[in-house]
C-alpha positions in Angstrom: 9.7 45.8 44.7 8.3 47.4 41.5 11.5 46.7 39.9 11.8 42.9 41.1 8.3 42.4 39.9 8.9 43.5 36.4 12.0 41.5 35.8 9.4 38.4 37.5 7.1 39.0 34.7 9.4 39.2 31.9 11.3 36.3 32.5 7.8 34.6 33.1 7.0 35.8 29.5 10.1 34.6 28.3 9.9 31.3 30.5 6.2 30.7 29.2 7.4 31.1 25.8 9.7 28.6 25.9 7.0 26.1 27.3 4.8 27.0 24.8 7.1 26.1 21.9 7.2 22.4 23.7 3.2 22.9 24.3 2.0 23.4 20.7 3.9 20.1 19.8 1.6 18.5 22.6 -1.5 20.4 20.8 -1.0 19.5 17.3 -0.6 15.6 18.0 -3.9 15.3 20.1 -5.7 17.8 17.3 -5.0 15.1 14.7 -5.2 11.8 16.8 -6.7 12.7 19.7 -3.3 11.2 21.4 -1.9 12.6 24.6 2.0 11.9 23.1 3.7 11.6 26.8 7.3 10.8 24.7 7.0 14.5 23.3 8.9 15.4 26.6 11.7 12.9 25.9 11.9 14.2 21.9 12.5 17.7 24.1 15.4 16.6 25.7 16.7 14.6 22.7 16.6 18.0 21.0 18.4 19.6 23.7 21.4 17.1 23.5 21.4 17.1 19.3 21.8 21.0 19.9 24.7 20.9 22.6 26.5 18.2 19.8 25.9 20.1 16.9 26.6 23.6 18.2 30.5 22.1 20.1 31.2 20.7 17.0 30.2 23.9 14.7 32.2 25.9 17.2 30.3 27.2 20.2 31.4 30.2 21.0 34.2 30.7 18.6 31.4 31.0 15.7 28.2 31.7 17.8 26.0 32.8 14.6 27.2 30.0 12.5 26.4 27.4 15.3 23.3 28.8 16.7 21.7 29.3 13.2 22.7 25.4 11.9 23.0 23.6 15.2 19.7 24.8 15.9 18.0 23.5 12.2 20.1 20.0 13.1 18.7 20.0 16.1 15.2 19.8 14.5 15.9 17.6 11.7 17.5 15.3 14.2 14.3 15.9 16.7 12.2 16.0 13.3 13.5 12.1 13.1 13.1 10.9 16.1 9.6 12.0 16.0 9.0 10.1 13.0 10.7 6.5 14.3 8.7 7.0 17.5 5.6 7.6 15.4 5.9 4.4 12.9 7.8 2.1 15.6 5.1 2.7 18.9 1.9 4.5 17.4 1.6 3.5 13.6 1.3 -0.5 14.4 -2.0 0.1 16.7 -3.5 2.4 14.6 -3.2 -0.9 11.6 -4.5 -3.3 14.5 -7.3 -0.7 14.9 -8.2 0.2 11.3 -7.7 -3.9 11.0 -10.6 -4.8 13.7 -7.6 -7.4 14.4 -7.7 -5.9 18.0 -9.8 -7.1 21.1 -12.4 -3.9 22.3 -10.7 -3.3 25.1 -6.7 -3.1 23.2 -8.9 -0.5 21.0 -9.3 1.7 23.7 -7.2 5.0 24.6 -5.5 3.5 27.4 -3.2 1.7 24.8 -1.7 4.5 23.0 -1.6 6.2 26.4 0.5 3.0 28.0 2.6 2.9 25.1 3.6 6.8 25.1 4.6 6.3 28.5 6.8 3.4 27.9 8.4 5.4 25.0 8.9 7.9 27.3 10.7 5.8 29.8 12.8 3.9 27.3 14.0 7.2 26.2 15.1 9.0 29.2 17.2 5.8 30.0 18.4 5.5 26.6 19.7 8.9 27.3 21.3 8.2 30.3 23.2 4.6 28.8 24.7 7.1 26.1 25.4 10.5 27.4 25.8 9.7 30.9 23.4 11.5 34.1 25.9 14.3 34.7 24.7 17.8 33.5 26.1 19.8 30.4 26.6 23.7 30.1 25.3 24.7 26.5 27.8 27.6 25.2 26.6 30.7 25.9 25.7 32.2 22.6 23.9 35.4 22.9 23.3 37.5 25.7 19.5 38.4 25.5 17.9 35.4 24.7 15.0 35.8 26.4 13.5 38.3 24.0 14.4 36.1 21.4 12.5 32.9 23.0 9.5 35.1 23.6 9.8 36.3 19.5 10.1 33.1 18.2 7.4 31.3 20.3 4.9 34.3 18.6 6.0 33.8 15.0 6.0 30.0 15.2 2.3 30.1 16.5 1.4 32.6 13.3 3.0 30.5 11.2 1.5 27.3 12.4 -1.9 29.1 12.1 -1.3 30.0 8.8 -0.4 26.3 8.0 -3.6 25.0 10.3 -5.6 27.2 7.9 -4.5 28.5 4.7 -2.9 25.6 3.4 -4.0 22.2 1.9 -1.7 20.1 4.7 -3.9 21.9 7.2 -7.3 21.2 5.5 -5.7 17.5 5.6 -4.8 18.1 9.2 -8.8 19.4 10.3 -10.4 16.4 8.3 -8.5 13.9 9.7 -9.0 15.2 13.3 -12.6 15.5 12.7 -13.3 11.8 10.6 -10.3 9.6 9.9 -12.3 7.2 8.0 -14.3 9.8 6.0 -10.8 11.8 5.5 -8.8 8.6 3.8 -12.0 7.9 1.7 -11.7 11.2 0.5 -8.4 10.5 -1.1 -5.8 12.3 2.3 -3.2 10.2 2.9 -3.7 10.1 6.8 0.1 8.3 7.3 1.8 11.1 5.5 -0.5 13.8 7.3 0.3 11.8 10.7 3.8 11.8 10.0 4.4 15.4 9.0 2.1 16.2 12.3 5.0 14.1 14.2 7.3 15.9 12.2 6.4 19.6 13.4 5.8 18.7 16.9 9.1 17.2 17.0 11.0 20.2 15.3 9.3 22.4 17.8 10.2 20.7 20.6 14.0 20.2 19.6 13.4 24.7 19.3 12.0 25.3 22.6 14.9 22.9 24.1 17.5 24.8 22.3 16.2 27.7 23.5 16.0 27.0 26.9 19.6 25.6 27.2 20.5 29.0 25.6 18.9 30.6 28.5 19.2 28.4 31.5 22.4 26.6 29.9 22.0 22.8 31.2 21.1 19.6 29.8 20.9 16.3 31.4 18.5 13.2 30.5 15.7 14.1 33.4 15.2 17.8 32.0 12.4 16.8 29.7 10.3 15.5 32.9 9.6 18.6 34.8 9.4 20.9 31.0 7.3 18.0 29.3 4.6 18.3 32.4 4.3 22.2 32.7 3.7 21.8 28.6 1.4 19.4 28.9 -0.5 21.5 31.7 0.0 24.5 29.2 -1.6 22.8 26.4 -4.7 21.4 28.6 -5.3 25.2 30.1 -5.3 26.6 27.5 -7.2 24.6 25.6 -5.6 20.9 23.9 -5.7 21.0 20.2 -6.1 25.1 20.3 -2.7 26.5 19.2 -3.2 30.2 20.8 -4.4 28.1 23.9 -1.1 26.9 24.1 0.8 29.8 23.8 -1.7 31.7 26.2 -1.5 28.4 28.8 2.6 28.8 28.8 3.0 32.1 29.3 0.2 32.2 32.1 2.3 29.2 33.7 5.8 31.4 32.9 4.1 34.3 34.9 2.8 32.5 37.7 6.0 30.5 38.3 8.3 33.8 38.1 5.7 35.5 40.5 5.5 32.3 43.4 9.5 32.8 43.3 9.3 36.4 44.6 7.3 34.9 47.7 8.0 32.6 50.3 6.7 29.9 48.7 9.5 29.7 46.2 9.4 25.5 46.1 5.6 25.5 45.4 5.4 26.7 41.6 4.1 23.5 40.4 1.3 23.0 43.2 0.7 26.3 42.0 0.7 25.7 38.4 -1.6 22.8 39.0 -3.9 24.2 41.3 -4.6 26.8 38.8 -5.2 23.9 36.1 -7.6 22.4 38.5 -10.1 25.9 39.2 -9.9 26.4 35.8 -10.7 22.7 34.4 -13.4 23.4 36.8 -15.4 26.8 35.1 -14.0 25.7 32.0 -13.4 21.8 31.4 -12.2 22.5 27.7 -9.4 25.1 28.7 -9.8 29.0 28.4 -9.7 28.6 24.7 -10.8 25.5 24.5 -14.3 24.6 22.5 -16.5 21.5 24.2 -17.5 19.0 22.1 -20.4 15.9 21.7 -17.8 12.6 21.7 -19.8 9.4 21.0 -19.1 6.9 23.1 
């Protein structure tokens, strides 16, 4: 038993650090725009299918250094893109309508952005399926202890994101824009190029976490990015949206918890689980267990 529940929590650790990869592109989106970006679970599984393509054609298994170190960088340039097209295409036009006044009150409201992420999302699962088809793919397996390397990875992206957040002038950009676009563009940031590159990270990390997990688990099919893009999001909201060590801490807590409902008879109930936690926590702490509440006029 003691044996079974070790192995539970270290493939929760390394489960929870894959989610938290997909997490902190959820975090660093709504820090800068305050936008929930419901398509960041289709750029996921985007990112997953660039890696499968990239890593056949540079070999698989015949070369598996060469194509997991450059399938996995194409993989994020071609996530890094998509992210960007999504961004100017959906999001960019009714933040211009916005900054415009051309838009009624009520188009100016959250609930645009929010309807709009969600059609992106939908347009690209099915775009998904029109090209690559529904059935499921087997990723070439690489490596044989990927799990430590997901869990290694998932900690030195989250330093080196904190290190960009706040040691570097693209971060200071970053912080003023979340805090005051206006007051930010008056002060001379260039809020599309800050939005962009914010795309831009997200994305890359995303198209990571989903190479990573297709390393470990070794399928990809154009529905994967539903059920990883919600335990993300509920990641990044219990830990604390916009708070990158919230993120990290929210995946691996959900990692742990759904290794440890496995173990019980209960197996099919990790995400009740999951979300049941989310809701007792949302509860004592509304802004996530990292998360810091905040005055919002209205």
């Amino acid at each position: 038993m003691l044996g079974a529940l070790t192995g539970a929590l270290l493939t929760g650790l390394a489960q929870g650090a894959m989610i938290a990869l997909v997490a902190l592109g959820y975090t660093m989106v709504y820090g800068v725009l305050k936008l929930i970006n419901f398509a960041h679970s289709e750029v996921f599984m985007m990112g997953a299918y660039a890696g499968f393509f990239f890593m056949s054609w540079l070999g698989g298994e015949a070369h598996p250094l060469l194509a997991a170190v450059f399938g996995t960088l194409a993989a994020m340039a071609a996530a890094a893109a998509l992210g960007i097209l999504v961004e100017r295409v959906a999001y960019r036009p009714l933040r211009e309508r916005k900054s415009r006044g051309a838009a009624s009150k009520r188009s100016n409201t959250r609930i645009t952005p929010l309807v709009t992420a969600l059609g992106v999302s939908v347009l690209l699962q099915n775009l998904a399926q029109l090209l690559f088809g529904a059935r499921y793919r087997s990723y070439p397996q690489l490596f044989s202890q990927t799990r430590l390397l997901i869990a290694v990875v998932a900690l030195v992206v989250m330093a080196g994101l904190q290190l960009l957040v706040y040691r570097t002038w693209v971060g200071k950009a970053m912080r003023a824009l979340s805090a005051n676009a206006e007051a930010a563009r008056l002060m001379g940031v260039r809020t599309g190029r800050v939005i962009a590159f914010t795309f831009v990270v997200g994305s890359a990390l995303a198209a990571l976490g989903a190479v990573l997990y297709c390393l470990d688990q070794s399928q990809v099919y154009p529905t994967m990015g539903v059920v990883i893009g919600t335990r993300a999001f509920v990641a990044a909201v219990l830990g604390g949206i916009g708070n990158i060590p919230g993120a990290v801490l929210g995946g691996g807590l959900i990692g742990i918890i759904g290794e440890l409902v496995k173990l019980s008879s209960y197996s099919g109930g990790t995400d009740v689980l999951v979300f049941l936690v989310l809701i007792l926590v949302l509860l004592v702490r509304p802004a996530g267990l990292l998360g810091k509440a905040s005055i919002e006029k209205v």
